[in-house]
KEKOLKOL-466292 format. One record per residue: x, y, z of N, C-alpha, C in turn; residue in one letter. Coordinates in Angstrom, 3 decimals, decimal comma, always signed. Each point is the difference from the previous one (the first is absolute). Layout:
BEGIN
nx ny nz cax cay caz cx cy cz res
X Y Z X Y Z X Y Z a $
...
REM end
This chain:
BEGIN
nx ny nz cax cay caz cx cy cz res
+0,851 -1,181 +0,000 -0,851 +1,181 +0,000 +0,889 +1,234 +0,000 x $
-0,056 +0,892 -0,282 +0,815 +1,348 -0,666 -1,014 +0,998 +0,286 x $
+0,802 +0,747 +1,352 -0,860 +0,937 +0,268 +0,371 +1,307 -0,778 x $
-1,164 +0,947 -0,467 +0,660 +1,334 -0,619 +0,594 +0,959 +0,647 x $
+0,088 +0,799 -0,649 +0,878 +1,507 +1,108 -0,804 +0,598 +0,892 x $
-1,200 -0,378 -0,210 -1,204 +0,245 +1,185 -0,499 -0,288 +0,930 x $
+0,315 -1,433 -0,175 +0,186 -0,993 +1,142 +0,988 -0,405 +0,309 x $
+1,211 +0,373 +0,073 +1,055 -0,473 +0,408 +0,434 +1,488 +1,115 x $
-0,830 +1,387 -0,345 +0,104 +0,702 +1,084 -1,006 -0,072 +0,948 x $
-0,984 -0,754 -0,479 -1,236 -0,265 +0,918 +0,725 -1,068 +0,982 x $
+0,428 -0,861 -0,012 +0,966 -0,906 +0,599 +0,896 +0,656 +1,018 x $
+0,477 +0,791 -0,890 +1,334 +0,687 +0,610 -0,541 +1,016 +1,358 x $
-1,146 +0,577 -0,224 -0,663 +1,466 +0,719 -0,421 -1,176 +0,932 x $
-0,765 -1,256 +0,088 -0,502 -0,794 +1,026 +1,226 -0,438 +1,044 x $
+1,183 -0,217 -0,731 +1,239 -0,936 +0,778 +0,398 +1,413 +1,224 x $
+0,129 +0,990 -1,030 +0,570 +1,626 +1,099 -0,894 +0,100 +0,543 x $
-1,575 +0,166 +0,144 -0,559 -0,037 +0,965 -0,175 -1,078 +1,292 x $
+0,580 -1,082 -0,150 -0,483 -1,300 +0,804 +1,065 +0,195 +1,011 x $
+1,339 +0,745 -0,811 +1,441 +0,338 +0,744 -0,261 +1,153 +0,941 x $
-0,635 +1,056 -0,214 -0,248 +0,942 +0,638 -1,207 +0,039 +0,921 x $
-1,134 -1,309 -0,114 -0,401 +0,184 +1,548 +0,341 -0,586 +0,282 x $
+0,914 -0,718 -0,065 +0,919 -1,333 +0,669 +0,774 +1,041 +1,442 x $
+0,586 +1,438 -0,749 +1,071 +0,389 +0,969 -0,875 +0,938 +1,160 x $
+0,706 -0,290 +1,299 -0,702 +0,516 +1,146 +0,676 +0,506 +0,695 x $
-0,170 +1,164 +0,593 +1,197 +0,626 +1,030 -0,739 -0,016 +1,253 x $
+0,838 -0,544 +0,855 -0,105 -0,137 +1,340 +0,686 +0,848 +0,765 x $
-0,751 +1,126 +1,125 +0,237 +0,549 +0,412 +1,526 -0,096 +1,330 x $
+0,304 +0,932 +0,679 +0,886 -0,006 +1,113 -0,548 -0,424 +1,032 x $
-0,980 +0,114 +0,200 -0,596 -0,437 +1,088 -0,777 -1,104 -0,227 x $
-0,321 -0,898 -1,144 -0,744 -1,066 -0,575 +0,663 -1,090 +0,068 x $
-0,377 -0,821 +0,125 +0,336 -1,440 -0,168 -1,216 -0,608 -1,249 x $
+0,545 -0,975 -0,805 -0,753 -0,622 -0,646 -0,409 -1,534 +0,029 x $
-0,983 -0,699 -0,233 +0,271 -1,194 +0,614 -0,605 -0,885 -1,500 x $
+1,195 -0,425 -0,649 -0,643 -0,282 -1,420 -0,504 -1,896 +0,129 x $
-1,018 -0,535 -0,597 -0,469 -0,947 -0,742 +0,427 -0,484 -1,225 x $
+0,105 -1,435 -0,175 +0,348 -0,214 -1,320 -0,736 -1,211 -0,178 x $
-1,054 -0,142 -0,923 -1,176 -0,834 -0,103 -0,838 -0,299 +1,132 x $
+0,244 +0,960 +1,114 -1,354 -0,224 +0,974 +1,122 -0,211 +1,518 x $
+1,454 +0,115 -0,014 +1,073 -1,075 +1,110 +1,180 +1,025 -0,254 x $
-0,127 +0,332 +1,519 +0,944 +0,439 +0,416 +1,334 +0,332 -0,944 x $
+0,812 +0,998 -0,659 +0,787 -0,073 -0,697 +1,444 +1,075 +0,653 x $
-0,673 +0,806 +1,303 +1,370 +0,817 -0,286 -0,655 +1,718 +0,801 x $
+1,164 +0,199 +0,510 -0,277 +1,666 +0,286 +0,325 +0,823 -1,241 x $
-0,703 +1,133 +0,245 +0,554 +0,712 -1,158 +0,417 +1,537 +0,884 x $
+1,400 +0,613 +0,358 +0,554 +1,120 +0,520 -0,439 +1,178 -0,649 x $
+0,381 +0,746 +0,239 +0,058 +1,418 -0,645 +0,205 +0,418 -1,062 x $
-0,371 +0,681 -0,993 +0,621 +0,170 -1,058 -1,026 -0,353 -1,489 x $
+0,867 -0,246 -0,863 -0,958 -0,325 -1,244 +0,347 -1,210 +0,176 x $
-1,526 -0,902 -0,918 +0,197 -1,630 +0,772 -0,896 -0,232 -1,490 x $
-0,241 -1,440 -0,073 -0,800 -0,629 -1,049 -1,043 -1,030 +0,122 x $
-0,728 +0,357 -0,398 -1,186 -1,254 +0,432 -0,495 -0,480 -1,545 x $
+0,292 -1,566 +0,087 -0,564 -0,599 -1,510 -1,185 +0,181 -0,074 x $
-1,134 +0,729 -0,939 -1,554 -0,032 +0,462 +0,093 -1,373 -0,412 x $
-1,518 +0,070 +0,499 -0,875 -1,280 -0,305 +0,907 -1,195 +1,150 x $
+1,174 -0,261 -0,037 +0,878 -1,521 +0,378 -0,117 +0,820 +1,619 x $
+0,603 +1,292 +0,286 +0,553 +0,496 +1,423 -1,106 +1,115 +0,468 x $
-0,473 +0,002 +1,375 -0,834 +1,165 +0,377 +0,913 +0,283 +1,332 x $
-0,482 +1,397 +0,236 +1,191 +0,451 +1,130 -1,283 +1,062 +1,091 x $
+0,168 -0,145 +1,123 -0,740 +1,050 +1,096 +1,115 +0,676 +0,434 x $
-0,040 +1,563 +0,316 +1,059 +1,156 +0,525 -0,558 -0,349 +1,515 x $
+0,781 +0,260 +0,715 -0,065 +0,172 +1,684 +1,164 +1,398 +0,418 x $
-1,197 +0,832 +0,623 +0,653 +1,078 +0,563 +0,767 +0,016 +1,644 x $
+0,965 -0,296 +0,328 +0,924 -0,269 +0,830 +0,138 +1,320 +1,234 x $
-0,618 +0,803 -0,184 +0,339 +1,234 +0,710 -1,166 +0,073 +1,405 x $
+0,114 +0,328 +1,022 -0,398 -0,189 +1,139 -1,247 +0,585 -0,435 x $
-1,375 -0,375 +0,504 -0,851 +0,329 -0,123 -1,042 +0,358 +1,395 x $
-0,582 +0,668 -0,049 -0,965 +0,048 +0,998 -1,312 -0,244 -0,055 x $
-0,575 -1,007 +0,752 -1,446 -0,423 -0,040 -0,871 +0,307 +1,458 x $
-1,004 +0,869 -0,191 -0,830 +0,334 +1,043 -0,820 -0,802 +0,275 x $
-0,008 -0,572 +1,453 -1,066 -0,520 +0,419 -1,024 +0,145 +0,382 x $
-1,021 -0,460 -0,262 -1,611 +1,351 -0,036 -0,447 -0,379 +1,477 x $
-0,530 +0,438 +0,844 -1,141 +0,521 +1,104 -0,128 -1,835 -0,055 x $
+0,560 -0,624 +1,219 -0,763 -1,306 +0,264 -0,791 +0,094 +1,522 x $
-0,791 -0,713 -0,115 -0,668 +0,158 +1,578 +0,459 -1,356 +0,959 x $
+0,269 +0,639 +0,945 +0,904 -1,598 +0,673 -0,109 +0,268 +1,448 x $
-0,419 -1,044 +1,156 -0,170 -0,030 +1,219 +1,486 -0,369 +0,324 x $
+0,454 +1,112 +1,346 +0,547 -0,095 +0,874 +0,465 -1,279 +0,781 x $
+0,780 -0,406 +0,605 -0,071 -0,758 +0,702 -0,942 -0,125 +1,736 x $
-0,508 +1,467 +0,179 -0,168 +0,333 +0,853 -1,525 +0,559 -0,231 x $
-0,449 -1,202 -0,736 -1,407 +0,528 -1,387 -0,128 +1,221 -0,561 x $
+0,940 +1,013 -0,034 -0,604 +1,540 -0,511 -0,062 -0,322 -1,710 x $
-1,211 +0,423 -0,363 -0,234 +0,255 -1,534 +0,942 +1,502 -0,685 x $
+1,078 -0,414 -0,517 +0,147 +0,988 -0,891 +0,293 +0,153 -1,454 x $
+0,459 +1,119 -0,757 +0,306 -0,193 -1,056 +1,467 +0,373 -0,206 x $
+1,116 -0,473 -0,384 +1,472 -0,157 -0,397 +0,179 -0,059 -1,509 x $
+1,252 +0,968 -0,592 +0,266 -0,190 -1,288 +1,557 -0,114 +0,235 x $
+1,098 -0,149 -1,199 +0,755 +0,212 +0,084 +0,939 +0,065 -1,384 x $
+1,053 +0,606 +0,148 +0,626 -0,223 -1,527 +1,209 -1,008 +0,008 x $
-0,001 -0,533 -1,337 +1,166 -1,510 +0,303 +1,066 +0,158 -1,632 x $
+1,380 +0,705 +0,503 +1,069 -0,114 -1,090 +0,115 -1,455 -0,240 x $
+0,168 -0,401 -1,039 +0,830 -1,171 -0,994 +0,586 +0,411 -1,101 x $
+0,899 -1,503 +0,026 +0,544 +0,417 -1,906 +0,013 -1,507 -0,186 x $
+0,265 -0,373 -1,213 +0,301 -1,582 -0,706 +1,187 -0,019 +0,232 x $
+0,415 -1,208 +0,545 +0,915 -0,199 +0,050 +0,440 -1,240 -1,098 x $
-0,607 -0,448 -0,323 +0,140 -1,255 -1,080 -1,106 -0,139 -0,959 x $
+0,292 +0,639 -1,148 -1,076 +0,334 -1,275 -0,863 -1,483 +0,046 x $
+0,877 -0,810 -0,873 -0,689 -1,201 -0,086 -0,687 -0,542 +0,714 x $
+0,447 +0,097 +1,698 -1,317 -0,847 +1,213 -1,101 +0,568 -0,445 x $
+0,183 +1,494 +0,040 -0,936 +0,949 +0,104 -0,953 -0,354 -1,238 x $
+0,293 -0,692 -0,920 -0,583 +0,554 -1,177 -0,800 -1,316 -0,309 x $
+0,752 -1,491 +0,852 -0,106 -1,508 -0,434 -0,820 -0,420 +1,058 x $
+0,385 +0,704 +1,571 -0,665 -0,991 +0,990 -1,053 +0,622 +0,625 x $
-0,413 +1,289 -0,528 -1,411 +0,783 +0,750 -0,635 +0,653 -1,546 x $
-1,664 -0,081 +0,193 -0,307 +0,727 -0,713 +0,043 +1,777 +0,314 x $
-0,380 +0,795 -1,036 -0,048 +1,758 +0,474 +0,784 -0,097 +1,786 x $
+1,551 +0,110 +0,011 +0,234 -0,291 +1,227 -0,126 +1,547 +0,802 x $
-0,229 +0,971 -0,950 -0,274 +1,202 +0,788 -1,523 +0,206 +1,015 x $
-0,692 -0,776 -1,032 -1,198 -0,689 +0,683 -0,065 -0,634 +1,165 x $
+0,832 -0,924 -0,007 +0,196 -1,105 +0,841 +0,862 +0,509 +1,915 x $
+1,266 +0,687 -0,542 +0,541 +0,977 +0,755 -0,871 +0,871 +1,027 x $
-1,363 +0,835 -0,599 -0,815 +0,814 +0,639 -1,057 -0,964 +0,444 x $
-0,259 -1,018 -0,326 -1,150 -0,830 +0,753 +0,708 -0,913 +1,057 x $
+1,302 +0,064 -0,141 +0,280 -0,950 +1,333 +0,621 +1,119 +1,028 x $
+0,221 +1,611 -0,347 +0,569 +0,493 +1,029 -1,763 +0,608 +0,843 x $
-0,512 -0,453 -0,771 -1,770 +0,838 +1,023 -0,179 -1,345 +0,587 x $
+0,422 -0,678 -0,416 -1,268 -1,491 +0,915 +1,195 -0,234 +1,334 x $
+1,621 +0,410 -0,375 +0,678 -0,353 +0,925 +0,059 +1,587 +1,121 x $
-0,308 +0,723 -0,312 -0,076 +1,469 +0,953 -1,432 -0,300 +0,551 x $
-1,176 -0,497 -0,556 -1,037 -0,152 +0,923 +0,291 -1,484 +0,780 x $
+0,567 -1,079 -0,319 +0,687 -0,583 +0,908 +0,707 +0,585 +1,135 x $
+1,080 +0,630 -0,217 +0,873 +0,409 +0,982 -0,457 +1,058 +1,461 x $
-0,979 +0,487 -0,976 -1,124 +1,187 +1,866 -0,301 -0,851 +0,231 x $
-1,093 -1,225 -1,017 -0,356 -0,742 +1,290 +0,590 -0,854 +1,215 x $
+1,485 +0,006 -0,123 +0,913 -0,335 +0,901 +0,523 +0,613 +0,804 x $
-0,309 +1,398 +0,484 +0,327 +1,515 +0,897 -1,289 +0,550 +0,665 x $
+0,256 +0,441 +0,857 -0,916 +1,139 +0,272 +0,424 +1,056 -0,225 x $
-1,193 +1,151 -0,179 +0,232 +1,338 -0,534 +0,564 +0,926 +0,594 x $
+0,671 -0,316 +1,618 +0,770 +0,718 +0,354 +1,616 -0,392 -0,404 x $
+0,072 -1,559 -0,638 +1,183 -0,338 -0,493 +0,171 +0,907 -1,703 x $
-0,945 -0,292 -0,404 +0,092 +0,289 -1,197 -0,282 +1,800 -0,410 x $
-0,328 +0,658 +1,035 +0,467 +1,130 -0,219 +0,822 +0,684 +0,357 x $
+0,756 -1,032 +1,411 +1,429 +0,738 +0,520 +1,328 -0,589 -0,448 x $
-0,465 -1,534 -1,161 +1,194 -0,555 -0,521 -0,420 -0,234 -1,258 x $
-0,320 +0,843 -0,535 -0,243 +0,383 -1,629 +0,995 -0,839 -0,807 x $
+1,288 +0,760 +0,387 +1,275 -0,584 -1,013 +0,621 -1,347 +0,560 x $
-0,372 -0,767 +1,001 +0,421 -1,022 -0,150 -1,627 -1,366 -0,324 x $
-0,959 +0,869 -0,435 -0,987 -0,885 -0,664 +0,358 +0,334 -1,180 x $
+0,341 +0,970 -0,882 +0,116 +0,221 -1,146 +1,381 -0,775 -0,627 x $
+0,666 -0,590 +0,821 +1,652 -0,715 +0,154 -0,632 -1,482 -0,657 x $
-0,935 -0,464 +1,354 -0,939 -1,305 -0,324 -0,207 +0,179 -0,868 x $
-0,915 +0,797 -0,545 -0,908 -0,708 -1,506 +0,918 -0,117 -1,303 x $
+1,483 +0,861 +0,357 +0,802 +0,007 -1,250 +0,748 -1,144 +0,119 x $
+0,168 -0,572 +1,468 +0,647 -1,226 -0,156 -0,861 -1,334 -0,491 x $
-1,415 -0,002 +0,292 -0,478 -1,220 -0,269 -0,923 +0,197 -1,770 x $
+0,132 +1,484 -0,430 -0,176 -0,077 -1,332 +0,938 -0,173 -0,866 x $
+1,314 +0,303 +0,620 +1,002 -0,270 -0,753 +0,932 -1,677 -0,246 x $
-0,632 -0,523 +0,974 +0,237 -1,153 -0,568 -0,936 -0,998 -0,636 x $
-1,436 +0,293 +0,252 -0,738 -0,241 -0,848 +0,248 +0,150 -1,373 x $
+0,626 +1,010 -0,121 -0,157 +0,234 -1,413 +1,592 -0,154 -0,953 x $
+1,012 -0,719 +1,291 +0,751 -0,648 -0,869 +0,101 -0,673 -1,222 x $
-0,937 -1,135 +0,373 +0,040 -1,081 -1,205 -0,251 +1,045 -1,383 x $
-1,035 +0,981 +0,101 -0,021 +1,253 -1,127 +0,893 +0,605 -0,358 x $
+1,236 +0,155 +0,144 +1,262 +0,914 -0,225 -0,625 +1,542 +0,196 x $
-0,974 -0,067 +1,431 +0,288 +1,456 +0,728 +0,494 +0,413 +0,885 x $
+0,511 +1,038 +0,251 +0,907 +0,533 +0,936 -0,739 +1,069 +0,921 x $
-0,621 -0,375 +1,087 -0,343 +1,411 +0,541 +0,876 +0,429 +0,772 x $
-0,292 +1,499 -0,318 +1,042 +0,680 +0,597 -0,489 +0,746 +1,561 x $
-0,897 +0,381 -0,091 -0,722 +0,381 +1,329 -1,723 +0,318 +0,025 x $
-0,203 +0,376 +0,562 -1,875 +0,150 +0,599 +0,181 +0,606 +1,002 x $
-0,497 +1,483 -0,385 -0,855 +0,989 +1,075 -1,590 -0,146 +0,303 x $
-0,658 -0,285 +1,272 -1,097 +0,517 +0,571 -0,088 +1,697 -0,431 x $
-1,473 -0,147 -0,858 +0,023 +1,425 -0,255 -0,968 +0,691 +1,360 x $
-0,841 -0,789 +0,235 -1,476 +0,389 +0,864 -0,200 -1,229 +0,420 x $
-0,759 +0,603 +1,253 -1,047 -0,799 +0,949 -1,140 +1,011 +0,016 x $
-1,104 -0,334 -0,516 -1,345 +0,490 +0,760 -0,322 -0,527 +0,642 x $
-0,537 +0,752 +0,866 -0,511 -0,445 +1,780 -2,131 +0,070 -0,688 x $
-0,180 -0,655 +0,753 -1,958 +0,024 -0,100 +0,119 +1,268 +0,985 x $
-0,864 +0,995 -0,839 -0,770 +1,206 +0,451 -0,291 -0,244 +2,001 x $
-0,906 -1,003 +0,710 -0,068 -0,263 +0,729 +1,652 +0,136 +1,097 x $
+0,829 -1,466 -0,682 +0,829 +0,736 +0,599 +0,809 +1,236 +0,777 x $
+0,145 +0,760 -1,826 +0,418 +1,157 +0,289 -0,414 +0,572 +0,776 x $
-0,912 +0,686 +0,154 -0,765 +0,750 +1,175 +0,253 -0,706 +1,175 x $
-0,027 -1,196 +0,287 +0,177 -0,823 +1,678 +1,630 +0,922 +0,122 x $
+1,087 -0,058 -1,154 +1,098 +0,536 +0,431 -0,275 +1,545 +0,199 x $
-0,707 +0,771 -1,441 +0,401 +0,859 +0,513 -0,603 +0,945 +1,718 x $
-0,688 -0,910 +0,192 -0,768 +0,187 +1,790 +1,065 -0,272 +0,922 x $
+0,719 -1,446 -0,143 +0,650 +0,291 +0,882 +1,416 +0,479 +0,215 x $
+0,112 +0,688 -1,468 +1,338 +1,085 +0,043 -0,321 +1,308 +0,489 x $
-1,323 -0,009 -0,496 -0,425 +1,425 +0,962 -0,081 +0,161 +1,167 x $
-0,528 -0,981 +0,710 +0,277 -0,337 +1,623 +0,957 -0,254 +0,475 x $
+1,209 -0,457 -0,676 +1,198 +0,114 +0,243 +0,988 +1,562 +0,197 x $
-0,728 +0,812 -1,144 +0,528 +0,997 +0,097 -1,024 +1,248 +0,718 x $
-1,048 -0,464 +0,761 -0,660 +1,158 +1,019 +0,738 -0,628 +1,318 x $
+0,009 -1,376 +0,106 +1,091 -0,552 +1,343 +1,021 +0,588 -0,093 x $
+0,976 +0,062 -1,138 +1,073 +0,859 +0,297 +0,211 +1,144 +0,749 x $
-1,357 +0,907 -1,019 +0,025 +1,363 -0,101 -0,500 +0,268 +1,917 x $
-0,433 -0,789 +0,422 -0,656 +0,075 +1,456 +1,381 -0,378 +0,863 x $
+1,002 -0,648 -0,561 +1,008 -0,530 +1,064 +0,734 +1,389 -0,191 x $
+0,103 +0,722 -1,162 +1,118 +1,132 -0,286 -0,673 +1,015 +0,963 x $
-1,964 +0,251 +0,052 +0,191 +1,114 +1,235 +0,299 -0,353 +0,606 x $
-0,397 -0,697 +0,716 +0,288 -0,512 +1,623 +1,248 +0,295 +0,355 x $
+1,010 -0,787 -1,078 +1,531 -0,072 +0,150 +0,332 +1,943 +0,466 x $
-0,730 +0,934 -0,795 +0,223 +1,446 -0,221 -0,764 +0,403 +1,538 x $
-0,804 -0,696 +0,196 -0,676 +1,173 +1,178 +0,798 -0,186 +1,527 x $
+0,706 -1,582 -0,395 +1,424 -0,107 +1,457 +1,136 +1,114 -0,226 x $
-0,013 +0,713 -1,159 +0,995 +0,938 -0,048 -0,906 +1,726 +0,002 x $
-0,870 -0,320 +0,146 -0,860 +1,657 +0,385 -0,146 +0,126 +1,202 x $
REM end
């Protein structure tokens, strides 16, 4: 078969295109995690890289510390108080491929196990622990999310307690008896003043 000069650039314009979405640049901060018929084939670094279509498919993974907010969970005390706790939780990947082979959406996965393990963790304190040892509950949940989420190639790096809401009820029981705390004062300071008049 003898293709003409028309089809032999029709040929030619298909081969340069198949080459050019083939090439992929992977960022500085990217990792790539390429496929080759469906199995594992290979990292792909930084830089300009190549992917065979059709035979090789490749997913980018962004490597740079990220921050995921944890939304408003409601969680009993150890000491039964109902409240509501959020908090924010740094990670980064530490290993593209776990990340990419042994969890699905692991950013997903990351934020649903640091809420179920922070409403775990109050319920193991009372709220005078957990509001006068903030940073060593916030220590806990980074230690037992962070190895959870080994087998994932994540790395957490830390977790701040952003808030505690107190129930309305509460509040008021405190702020009563800070106020009575501070008219007792204010009654010990005359007294203390009228031994010197």
């Amino acid at each position: 078969m003898v293709f003409g000069l028309g089809g032999l650039s029709y040929v030619l314009y298909v081969v340069v295109l198949l080459i050019l979405s083939g090439l992929k640049i992977v960022k500085e901060y990217e990792r790539g995690v390429k496929f080759t018929l469906g199995k594992f084939s290979g990292m792909m670094l930084p830089g300009l890289r190549v992917v065979v279509p059709v035979i090789q498919s490749w997913q980018r993974v962004d490597i740079r510390v990220k921050a995921v907010d944890v939304p408003d969970q409601d969680a009993i005390t150890k000491d039964n108080v109902s409240i509501k706790v959020n908090a924010v939780l740094y990670y980064k990947v530490a290993d593209s491929k776990k990340a990419i082979i042994e969890v699905e959406e692991f950013n997903y996965a990351v934020s649903q196990l640091a809420q179920t393990t922070m409403r775990d963790l109050v319920g193991e304190v009372t709220l005078d622990e957990l509001l006068s040892k903030r940073d060593s509950v916030s220590k806990r949940i980074k230690e037992i999310v962070d190895k959870a989420t080994d087998p994932w190639g994540i790395k957490v790096e830390s977790v701040e307690l952003k808030h505690v809401e107190l129930p309305e009820q509460l509040k008021r029981t405190i702020g009563k008896e800070a106020e009575a705390e501070r008219e007792k004062r204010a009654v010990d300071y005359i007294k203390a003043l009228g031994h010197f008049i």
